[in-house]
Residue, then its C-alpha position, 0 to 999 in steps of 0.5 A: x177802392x171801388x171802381x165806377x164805370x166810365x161813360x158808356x164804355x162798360x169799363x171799371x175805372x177807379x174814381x181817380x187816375x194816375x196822371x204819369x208825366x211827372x215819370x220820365x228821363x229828366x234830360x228827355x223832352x221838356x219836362x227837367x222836373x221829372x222822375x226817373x225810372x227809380x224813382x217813379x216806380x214805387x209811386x206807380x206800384x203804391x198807386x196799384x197798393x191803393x186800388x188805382x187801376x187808371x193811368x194816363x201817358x201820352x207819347x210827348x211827355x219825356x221824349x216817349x220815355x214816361x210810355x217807357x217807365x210806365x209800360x215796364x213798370x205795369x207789366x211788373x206790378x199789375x194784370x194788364x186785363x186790370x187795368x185800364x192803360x191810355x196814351x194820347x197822340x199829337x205832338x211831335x217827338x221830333x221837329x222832321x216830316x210828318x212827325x205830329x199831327x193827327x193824320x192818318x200817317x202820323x197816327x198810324x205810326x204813334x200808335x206802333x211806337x207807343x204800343x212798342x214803348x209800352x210794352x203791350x198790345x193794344x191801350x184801352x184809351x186812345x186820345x187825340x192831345x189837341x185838335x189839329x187845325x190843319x188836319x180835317x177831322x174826317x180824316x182823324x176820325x176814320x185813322x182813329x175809327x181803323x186804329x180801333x178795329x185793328x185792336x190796338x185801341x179799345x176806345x178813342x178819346x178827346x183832350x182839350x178843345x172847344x164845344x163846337x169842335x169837340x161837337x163836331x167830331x161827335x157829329x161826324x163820326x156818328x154819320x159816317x159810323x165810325x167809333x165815337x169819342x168815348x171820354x173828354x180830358x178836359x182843364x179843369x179846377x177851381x182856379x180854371x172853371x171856364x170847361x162849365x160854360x159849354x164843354x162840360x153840359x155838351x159832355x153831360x148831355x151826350x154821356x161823355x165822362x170827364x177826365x179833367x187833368x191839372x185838377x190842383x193847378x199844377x199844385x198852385x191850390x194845395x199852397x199859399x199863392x205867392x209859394x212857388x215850386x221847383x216845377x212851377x218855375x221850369x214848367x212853361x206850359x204851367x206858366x201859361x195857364x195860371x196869372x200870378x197877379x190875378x186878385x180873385x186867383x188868389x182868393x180862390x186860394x185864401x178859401x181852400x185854405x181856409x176849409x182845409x183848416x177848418x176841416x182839419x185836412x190838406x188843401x189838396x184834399x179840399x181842391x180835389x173833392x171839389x172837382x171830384x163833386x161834379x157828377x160829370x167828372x168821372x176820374x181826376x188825373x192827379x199826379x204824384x212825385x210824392x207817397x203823400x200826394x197819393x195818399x191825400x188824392x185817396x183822402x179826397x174821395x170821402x171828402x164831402x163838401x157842404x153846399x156852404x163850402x162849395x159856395x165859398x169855394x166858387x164865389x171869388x171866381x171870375x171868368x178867365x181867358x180859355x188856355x190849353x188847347x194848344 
C-alpha cells in the first residue's frame, strides 16, 4: 500500500486509518459491542500485514482499555518509528472533578494516562474529541502547544465541530505562535454531507487534511436500509446521527446498492471510495470487527468512480440536521 503525506505535517500516512473503538473490554465504558483483546489482535496485526501504518484511539473509547488492546498489540507487531499512533482528549473517563474537558489540568493528565495506557512515549496526533464550550480556546491551545514541546505530542488535531470554531482555533493559535491544528476528524459519508457546506472548503483553503470518521454510517451504507445490526441497536450515539424513517437516506442507500451490483463488488467498497474521491480527504478512519471489513476498505482505494455514478450517488441528498459535535 502506498502511503501519502498528511497535510502539512511531512508524515507518510497510508491512505486509510484504522479506527480502534470496535477494540476494547466489552464491560468497560459504553460500547457492549466491542472486541476484546483476543479477539481484536489479529484484526490490528492484518491491518499492518495490508500496509496500514495509521491507527486512531481515543482515551474514551472502552473506559481506556482500546489505548490498552492497541498500545500492546502495536509494539508486538509494528516499528513505532512506522507507524503513525493518534489518541484524542475530551470526554471524561470518570464522573469526579475535573475529569474532561479541555483545561490545561484535564489535559496534562489525559495526555500521561494515555501515553501509560499506550505503552509509548509520545502520539504523533493529539486531538481534541470535541470543542469544550466552557473552556476558552486560549487556554486549550497553549495546554496543547506545551504538550507538543514536551515531546509527548508530534502534532495537535481537531474533531467534530463548527467552521467558525474550528476557524477560530486557527486564528488564535497562529497569533500567539502557538502549534497550529494540523488535521480535522470530521462526520463524514454519503448519508452525512453537511461537513461540504463550510468545514471542508475552510480545511482546503488552509491545508488542513481530513480524517472523516464513521465514513460507512456506522455500516448503515454497506446493507439494505431496514437491516439493522447487533451494534446499531446498542450504539446510542449511532442512533443519533442517523433517521430511520428518512425517505431520501433511503435512496442514498438504493444507489450504493445499486452501483456495487452493477460493478460487481460490495457496497462497502462503493460507499468508501466515494468518500475516498474527495481530494480533501486524506485518510478515512474505517473500523474492522471483521478480516473482510478490511479487506474491502483496501479494495476501495482503486475503486474509481465515474462522474455518472458519483452523480447517482449524491443526487437523492437532502440537507440533514449537523450531529456529532457533542
Amino acid at each position: 500500500m502506498k502511503t501519502k503525506k498528511l497535510g502539512r505535517t511531512g508524515l507518510d500516512v497510508s491512505p486509510l486509518c484504522l479506527g480502534c473503538m470496535t477494540y476494547g473490554v466489552p464491560e468497560r465504558g459504553p460500547h457492549p459491542w466491542t472486541m476484546p483483546e483476543a479477539e481484536s489482535r489479529p484484526l490490528i496485526r492484518r491491518a499492518l500485514d495490508l500496509g496500514i501504518n495509521f491507527f486512531d484511539t481515543a482515551n474514551y473509547y472502552s473506559d481506556g482499555t482500546s489505548e490498552e488492546i492497541v498500545g500492546r498489540a502495536l509494539k508486538d507487531f509494528a516499528s513505532r518509528d512506522e507507524i503513525v499512533l493518534a489518541t484524542k482528549v475530551y470526554y471524561p473517563l470518570t464522573q469526579r472533578p475535573n475529569a474532561g474537558g479541555l483545561s490545561r489540568k484535564a489535559i496534562f493528565s489525559a495526555i500521561d494516562a494515555s501515553l501509560k495506557r499506550l505503552g509509548t512515549d509520545y502520539v504523533d496526533l493529539y486531538q481534541i474529541h470535541r470543542w469544550d464550550y466552557d473552556t476558552p480556546i486560549e487556554v486549550t491551545l497553549e495546554a496543547l502547544h506545551d504538550v507538543v514541546k514536551a515531546g509527548k505530542a508530534r502534532y495537535i488535531g481537531a474533531s467534530s465541530m463548527f467552521a467558525w470554531q474550528f476557524a477560530k482555533a486557527i486564528y488564535t493559535a497562529e497569533s500567539h505562535g502557538w502549534t497550529r491544528f494540523a488535521t480535522m476528524q470530521n462526520h463524514l459519508n454519503l448519508l452525512h454531507r453537511e461537513e461540504e457546506r463550510e468545514m471542508i472548503p475552510l480545511c482546503a483553503d488552509q491545508g488542513i487534511p481530513l480524517i472523516p470518521w464513521s465514513p460507512l454510517a456506522r455500516g448503515r451504507l454497506t446493507r439494505d436500509f431496514d437491516e439493522g445490526s447487533a451494534r446499531q441497536e446498542s450504539d446510542l450515539v449511532g442512533k443519533g446521527l442517523y433517521d430511520a424513517t428518512l425517505e431520501a437516506d433511503r435512496k442514498v442507500v438504493e444507489a450504493v446498492a445499486a452501483i456495487a451490483q452493477a460493478r460487481g463488488v460490495s457496497r462497502a467498497q462503493v460507499a468508501l471510495a466515494w468518500v475516498l474521491q474527495k481530494p480533501e480527504v486524506a485518510a478515512p478512519i474505517v473500523g474492522a470487527s471483521k478480516p473482510g471489513h478490511l479487506d474491502d476498505a483496501v479494495a476501495a482505494l482503486d475503486l474509481a468512480l465515474t462522474e455518472d455514478e458519483i452523480a447517482a450517488l449524491e443526487a437523492p441528498y437532502v440537507p440533514h440536521a449537523v450531529v456529532g459535535f457533542r
